[in-house]
Backbone as CSV, one residue per row, in Angstrom:
resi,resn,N_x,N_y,N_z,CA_x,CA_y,CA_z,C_x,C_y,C_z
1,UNK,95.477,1.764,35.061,94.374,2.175,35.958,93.567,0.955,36.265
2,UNK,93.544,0.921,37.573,92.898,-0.529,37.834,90.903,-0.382,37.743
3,UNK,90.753,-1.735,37.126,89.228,-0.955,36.464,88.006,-1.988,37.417
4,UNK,87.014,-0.775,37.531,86.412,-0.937,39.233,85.417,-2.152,38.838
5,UNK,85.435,-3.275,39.762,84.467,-4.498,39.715,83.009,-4.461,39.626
6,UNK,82.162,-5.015,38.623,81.487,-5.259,38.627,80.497,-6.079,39.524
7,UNK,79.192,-5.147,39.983,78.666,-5.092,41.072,77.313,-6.349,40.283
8,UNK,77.432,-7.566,41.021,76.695,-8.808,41.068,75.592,-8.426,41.885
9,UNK,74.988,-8.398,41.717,72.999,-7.885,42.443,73.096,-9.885,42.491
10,UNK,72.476,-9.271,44.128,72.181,-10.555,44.388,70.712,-10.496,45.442
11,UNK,70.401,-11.939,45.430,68.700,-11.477,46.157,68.644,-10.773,47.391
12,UNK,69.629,-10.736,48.028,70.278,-10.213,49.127,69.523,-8.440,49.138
13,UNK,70.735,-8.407,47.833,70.302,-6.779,46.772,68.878,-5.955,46.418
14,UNK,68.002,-7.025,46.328,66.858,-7.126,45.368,66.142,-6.476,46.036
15,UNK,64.939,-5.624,45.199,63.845,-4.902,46.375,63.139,-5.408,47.340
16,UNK,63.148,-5.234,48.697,62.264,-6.545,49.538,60.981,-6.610,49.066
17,UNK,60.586,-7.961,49.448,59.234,-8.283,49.069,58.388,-7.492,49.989
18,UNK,57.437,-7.114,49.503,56.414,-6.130,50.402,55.707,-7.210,50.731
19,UNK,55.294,-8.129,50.628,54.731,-9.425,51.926,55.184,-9.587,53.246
20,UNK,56.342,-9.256,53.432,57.016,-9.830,54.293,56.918,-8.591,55.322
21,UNK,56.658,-7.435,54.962,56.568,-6.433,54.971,55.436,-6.035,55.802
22,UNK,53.956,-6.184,54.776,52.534,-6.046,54.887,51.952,-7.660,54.565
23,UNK,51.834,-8.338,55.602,51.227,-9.870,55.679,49.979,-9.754,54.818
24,UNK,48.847,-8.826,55.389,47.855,-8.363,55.217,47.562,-8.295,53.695
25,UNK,48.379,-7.830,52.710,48.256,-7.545,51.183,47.889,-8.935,50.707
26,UNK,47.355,-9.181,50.179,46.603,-10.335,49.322,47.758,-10.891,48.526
27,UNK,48.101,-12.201,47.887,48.729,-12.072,46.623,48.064,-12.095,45.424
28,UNK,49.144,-11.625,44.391,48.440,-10.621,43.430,47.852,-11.731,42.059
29,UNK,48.152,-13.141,42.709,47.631,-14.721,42.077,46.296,-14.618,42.705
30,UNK,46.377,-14.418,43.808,45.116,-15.161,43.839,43.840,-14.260,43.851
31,UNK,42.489,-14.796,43.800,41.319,-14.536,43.222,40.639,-13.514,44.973
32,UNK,40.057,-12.238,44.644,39.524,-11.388,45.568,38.540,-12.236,46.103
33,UNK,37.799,-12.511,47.451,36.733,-12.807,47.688,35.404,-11.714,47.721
34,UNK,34.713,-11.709,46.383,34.164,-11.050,46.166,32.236,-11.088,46.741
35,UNK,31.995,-10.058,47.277,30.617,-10.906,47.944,29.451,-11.641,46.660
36,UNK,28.769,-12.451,47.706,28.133,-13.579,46.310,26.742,-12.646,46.046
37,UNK,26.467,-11.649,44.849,25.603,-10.853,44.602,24.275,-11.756,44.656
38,UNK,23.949,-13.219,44.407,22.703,-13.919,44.528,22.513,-14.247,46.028
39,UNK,23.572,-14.364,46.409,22.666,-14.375,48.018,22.299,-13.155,48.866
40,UNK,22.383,-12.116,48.470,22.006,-10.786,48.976,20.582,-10.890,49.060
41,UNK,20.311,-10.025,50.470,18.236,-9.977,50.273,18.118,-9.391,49.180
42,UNK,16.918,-9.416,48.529,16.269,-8.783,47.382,15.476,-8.082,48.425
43,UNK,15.219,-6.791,47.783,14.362,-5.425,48.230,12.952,-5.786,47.800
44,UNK,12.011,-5.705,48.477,10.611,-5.799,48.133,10.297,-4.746,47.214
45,UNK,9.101,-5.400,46.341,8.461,-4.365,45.328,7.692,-3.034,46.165
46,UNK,8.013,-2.109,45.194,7.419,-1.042,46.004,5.625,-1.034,46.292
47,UNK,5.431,-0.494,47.195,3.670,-0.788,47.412,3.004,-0.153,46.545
48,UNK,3.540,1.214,45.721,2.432,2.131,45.015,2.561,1.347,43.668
49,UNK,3.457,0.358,43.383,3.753,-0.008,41.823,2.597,-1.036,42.060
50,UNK,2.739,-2.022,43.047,1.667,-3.067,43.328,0.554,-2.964,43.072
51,UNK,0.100,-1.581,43.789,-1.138,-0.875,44.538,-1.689,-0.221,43.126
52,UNK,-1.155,0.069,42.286,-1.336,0.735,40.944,-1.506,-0.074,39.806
53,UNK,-0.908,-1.224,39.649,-0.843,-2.633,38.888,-2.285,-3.498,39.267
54,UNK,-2.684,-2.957,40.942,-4.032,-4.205,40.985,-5.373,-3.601,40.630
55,UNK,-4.573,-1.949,41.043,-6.087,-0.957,40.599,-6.327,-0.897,39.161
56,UNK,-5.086,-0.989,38.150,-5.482,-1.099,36.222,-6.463,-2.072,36.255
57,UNK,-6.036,-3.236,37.111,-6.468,-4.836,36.704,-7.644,-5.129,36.454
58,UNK,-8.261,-4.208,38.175,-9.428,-4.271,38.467,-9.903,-3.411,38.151
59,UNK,-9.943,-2.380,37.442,-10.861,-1.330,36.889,-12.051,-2.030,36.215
60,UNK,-13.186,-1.093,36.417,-14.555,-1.381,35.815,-14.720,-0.380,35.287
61,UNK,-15.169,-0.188,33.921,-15.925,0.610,33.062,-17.260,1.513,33.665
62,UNK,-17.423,1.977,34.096,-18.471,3.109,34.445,-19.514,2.706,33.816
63,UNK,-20.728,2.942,34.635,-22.140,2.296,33.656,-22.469,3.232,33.141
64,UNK,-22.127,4.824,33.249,-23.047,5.547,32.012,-21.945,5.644,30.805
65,UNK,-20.850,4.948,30.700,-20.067,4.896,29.480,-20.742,3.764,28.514
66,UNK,-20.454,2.518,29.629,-21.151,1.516,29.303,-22.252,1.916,28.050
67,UNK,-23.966,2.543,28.740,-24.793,2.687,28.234,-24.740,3.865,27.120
68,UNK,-24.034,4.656,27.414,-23.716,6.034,26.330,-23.129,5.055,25.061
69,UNK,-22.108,4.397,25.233,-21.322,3.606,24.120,-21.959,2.478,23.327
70,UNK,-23.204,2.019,24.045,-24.163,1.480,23.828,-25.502,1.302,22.727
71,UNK,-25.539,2.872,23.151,-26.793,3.500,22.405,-26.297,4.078,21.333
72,UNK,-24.852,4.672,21.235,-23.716,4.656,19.822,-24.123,4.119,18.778
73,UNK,-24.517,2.409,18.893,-24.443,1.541,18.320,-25.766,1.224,17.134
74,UNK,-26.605,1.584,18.478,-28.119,2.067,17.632,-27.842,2.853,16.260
75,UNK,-27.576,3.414,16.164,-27.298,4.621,14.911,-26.898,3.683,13.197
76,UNK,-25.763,2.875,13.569,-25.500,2.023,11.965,-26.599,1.603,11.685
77,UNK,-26.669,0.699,13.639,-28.025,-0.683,13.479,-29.371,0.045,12.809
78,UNK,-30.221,0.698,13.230,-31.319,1.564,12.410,-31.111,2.041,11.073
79,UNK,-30.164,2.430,11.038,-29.958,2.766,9.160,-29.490,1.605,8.650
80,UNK,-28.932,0.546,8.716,-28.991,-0.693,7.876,-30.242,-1.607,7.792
81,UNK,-31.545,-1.356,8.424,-32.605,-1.694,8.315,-33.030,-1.828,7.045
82,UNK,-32.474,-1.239,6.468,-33.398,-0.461,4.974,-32.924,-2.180,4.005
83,UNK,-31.803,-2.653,4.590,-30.678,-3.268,3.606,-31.178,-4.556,3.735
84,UNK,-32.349,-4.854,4.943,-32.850,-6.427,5.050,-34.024,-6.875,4.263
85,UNK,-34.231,-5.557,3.828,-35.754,-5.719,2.527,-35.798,-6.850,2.012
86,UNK,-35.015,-7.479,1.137,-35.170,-8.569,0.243,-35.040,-10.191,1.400
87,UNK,-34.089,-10.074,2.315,-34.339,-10.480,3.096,-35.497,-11.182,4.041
88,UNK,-36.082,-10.211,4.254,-37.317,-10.351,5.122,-38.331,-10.641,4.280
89,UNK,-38.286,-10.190,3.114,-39.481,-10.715,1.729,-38.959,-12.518,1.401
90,UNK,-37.808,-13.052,1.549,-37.434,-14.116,1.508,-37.965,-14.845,2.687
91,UNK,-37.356,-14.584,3.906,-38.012,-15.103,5.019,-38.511,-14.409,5.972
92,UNK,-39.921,-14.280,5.547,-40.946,-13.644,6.958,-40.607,-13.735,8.230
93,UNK,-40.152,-14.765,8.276,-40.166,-15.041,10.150,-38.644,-15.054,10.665
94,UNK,-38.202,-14.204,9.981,-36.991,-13.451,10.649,-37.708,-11.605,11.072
95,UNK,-38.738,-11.563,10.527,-39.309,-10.390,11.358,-39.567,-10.485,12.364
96,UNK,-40.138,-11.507,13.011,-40.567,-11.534,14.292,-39.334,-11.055,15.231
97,UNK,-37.736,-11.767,14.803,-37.038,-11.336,15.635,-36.506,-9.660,16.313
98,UNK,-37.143,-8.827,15.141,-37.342,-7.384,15.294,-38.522,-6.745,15.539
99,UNK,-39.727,-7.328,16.172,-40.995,-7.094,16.602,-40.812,-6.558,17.861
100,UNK,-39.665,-6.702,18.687,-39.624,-6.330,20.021,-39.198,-4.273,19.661
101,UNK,-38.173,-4.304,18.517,-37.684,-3.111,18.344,-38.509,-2.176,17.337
102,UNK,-39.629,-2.935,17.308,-40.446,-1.879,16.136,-40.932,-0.584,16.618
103,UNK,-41.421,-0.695,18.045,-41.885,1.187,18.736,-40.834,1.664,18.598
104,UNK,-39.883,1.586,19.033,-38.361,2.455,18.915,-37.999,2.940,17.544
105,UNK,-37.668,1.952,16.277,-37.544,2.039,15.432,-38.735,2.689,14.440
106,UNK,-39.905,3.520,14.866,-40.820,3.968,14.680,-40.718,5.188,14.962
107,UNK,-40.461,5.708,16.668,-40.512,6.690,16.819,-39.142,7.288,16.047
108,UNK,-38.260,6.649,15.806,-36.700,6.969,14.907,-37.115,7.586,13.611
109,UNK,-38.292,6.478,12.951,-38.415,6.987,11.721,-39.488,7.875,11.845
110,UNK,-40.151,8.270,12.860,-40.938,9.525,12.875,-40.397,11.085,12.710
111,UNK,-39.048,11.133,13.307,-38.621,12.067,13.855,-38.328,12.844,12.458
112,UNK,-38.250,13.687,11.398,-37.576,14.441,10.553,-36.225,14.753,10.380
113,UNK,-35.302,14.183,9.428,-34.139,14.164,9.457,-33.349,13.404,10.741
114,UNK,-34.139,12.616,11.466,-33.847,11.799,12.706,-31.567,11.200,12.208
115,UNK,-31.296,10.775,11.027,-30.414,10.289,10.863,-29.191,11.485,11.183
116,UNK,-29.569,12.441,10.580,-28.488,13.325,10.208,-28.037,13.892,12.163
117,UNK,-29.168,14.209,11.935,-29.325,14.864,13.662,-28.825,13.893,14.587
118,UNK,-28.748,12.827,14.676,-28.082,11.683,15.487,-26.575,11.501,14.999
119,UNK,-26.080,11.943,13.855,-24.924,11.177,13.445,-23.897,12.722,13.588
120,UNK,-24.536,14.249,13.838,-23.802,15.043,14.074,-23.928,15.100,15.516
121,UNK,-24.927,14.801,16.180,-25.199,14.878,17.747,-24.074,13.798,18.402
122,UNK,-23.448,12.749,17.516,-22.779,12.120,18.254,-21.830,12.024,17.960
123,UNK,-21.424,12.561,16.969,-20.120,13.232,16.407,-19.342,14.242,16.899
124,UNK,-19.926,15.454,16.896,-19.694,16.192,18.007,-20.166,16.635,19.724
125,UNK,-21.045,15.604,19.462,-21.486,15.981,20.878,-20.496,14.776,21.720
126,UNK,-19.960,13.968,21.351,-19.457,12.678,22.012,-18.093,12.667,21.375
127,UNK,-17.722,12.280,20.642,-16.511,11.729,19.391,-15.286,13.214,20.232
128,UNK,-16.330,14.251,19.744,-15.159,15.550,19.763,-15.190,16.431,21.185
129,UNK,-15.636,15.535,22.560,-16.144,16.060,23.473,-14.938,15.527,24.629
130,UNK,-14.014,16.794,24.788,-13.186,15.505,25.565,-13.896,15.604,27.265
131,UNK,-14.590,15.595,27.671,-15.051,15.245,28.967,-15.230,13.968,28.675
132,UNK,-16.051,13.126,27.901,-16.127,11.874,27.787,-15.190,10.870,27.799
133,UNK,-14.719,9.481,28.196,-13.971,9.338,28.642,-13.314,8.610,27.284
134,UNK,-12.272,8.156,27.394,-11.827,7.275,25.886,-12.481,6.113,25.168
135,UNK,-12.925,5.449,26.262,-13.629,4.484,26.093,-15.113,4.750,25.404
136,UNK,-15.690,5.723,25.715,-16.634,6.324,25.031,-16.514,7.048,23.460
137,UNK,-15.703,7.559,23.589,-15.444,8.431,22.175,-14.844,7.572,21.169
138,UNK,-13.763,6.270,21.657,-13.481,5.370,20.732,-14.599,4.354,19.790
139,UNK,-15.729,4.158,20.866,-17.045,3.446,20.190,-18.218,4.262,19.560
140,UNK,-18.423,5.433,20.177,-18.719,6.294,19.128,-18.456,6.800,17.719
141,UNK,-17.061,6.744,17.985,-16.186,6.954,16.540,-16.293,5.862,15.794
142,UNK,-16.545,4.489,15.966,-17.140,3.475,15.181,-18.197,3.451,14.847
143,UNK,-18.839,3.687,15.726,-20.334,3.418,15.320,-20.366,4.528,14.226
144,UNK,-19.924,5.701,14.234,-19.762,6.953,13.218,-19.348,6.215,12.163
145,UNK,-18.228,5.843,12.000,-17.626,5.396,11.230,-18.597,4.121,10.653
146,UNK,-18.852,3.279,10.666,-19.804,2.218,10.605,-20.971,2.643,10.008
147,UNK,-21.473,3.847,10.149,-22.947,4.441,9.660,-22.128,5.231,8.385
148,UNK,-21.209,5.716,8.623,-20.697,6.074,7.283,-20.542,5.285,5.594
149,UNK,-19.972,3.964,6.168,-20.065,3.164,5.428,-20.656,2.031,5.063
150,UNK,-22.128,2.532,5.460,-23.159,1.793,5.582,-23.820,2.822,4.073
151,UNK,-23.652,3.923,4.511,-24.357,5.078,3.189,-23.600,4.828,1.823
152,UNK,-22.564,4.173,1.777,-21.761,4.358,0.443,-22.777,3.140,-0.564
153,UNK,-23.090,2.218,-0.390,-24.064,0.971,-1.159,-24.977,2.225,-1.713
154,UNK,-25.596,2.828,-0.897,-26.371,3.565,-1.230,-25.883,4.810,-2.450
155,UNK,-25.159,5.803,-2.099,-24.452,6.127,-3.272,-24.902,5.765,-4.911
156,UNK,-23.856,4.069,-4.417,-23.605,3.555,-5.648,-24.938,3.194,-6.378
157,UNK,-25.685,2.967,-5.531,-27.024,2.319,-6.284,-27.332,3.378,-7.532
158,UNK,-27.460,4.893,-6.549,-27.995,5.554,-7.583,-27.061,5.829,-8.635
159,UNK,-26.165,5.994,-8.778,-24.872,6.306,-9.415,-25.428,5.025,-10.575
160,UNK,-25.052,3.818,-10.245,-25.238,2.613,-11.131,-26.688,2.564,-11.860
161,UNK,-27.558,2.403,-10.761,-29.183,2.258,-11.617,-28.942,0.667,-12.070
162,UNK,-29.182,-0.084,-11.002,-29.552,-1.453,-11.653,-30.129,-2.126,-12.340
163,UNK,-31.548,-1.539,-11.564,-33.105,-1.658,-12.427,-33.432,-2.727,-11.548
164,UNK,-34.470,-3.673,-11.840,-35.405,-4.355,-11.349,-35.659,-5.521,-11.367
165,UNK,-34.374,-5.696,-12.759,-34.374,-7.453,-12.915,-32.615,-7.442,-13.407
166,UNK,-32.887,-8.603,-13.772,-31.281,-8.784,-14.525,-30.199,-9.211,-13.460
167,UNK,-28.994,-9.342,-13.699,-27.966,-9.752,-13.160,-27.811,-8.402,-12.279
168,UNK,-27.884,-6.997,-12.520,-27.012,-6.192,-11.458,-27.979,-5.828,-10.454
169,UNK,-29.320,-6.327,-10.861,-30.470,-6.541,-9.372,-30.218,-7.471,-8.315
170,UNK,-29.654,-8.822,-8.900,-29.076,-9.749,-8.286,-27.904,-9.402,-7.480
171,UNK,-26.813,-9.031,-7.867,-26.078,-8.528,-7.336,-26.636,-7.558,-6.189
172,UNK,-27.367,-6.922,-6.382,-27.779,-5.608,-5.285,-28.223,-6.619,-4.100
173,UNK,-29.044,-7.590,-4.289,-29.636,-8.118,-3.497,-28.727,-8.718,-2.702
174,UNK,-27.655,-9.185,-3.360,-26.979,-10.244,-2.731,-25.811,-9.485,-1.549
175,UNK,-25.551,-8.370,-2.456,-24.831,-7.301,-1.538,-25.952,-6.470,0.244
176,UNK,-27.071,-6.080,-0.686,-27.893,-5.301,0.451,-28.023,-6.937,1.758
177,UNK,-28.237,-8.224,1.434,-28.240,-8.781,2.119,-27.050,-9.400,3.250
178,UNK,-25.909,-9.319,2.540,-24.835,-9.336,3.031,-24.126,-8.434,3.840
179,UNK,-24.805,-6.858,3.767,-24.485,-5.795,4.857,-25.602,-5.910,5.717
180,UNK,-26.584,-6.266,5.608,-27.396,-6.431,6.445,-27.365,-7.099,7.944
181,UNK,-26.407,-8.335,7.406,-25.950,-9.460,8.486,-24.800,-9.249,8.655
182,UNK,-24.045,-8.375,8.082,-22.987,-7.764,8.619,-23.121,-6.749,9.768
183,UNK,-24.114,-5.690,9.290,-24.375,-5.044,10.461,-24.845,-5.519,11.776
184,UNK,-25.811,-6.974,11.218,-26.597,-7.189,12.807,-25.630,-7.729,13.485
185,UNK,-24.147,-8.237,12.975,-23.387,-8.936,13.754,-22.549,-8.111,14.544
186,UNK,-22.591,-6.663,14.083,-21.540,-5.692,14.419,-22.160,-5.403,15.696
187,UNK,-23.867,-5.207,15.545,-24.578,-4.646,16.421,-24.493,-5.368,17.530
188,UNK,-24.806,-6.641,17.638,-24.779,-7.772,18.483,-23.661,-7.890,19.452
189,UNK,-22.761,-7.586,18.459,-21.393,-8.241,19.477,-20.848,-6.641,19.808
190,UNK,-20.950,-5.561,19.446,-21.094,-3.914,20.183,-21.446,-4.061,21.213
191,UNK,-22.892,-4.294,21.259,-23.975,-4.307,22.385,-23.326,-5.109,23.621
192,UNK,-23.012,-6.601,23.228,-22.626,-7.263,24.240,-21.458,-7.007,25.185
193,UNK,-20.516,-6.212,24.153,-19.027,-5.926,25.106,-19.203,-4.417,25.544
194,UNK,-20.015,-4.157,25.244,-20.573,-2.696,26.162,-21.245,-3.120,27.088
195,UNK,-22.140,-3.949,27.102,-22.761,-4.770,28.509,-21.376,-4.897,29.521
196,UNK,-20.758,-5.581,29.067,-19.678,-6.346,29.548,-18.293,-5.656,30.379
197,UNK,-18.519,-4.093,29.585,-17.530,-3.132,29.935,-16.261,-3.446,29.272
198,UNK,-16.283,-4.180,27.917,-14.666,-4.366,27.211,-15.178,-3.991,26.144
199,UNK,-13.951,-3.220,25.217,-14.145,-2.538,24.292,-14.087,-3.988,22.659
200,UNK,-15.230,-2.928,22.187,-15.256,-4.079,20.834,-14.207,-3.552,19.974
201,UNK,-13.939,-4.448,18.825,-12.793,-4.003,17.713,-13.488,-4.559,16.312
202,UNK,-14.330,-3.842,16.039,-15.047,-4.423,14.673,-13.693,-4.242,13.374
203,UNK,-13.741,-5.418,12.390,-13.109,-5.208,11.128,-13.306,-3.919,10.521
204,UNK,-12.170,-3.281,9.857,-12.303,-2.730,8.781,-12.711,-1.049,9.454
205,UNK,-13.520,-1.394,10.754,-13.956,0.269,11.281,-12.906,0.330,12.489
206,UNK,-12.469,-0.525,13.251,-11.653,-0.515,14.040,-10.390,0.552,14.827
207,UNK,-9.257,0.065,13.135,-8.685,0.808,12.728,-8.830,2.504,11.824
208,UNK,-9.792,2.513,11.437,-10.143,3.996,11.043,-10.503,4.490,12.178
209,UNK,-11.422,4.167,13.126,-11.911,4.890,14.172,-10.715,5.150,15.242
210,UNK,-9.576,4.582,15.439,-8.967,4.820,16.446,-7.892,5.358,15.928
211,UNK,-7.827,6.109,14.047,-6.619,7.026,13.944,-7.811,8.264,13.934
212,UNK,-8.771,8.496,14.492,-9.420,9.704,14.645,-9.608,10.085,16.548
213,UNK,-9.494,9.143,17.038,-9.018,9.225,18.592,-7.789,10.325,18.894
């Protein structure tokens, strides 16, 4: 049986090239011309993001926050008065610098229970009032906070009983004088960034007052 020849594939044979075919098809070497994504226009920023970004910027604090957040401040400042005693018996003529605030601080201590009544009036009348705005209730809540721990020295005094001489009189003194000028500094620089319409961040009351926000 004669046995049938083996069929030689030749390029002849071979599948045609689809180039030759479709010119148009790219080859499959070389690199797509892909458009150049950096030279494309960029889209302008939108106007309300702008328009919303210049109005944060420029915001002003409201003047009756201002002055409400203000008068907050009064409240530590008047009850740490008590704490400049030894102070002012040391140097007289640091009174003069509180001669301007003595009618005020008069009619304060006229009033009956004047402390308590100011420190719940602005506690809840302000602190827990949400009509007021944040900015208000956050410096209130310090100044709260601040008059709070202005009363604890006090506490301890009686608790301890120093007496009148000795080393833990010394100590008292050295402490009552040291909150004293602590407070006027708190007061000072309160006052001024409430003038100013930027919020203060006193040590130590800062952070307590703004996990009660």
């Amino acid at each position: 049986m004669a046995s049938i020849p083996l069929l030689h594939l030749s390029q002849s044979l071979t599948i045609p090239n689809l180039r030759t075919r479709f010119p148009s098809l790219p080859h499959p070497l070389t690199r797509p011309n892909l458009p150049n994504l950096k030279s494309q226009p960029k889209w302008p920023k939108s106007k309300s993001t702008a328009t919303r970004m210049s109005y944060n910027k420029g915001s002003v604090t409201p003047a009756t926050d201002r002055l409400v957040s203000a008068v907050a401040y009064t409240l530590p400042f008047f009850n740490s008065l008590q704490y400049g005693r030894y102070l002012f018996m040391q140097y007289p003529k640091l009174g003069y610098l509180f001669d301007p605030l003595l009618p005020i601080i008069g009619v304060y201590r006229s009033i009956p229970y004047a402390s308590f009544v100011a420190f719940f009036a602005l506690y809840l009348g302000v602190v827990r009032n949400p009509s007021f705005s944040h900015y208000v209730r956050f410096n209130s809540m310090q100044a709260v906070t601040l008059d709070v721990l202005l009363v604890l020295p006090l506490l301890l005094q009686r608790i301890l009983s120093p007496g009148r001489s000795g080393l833990g009189f010394r100590v008292m003194v050295w402490v009552y004088t040291a909150l004293f000028v602590f407070s006027v500094l708190c007061f000072v620089y309160s006052l001024a960034s409430c003038v100013l319409g930027r919020t203060p961040y006193l040590p130590i009351v800062a952070d307590a007052a703004g996990r009660q926000i």
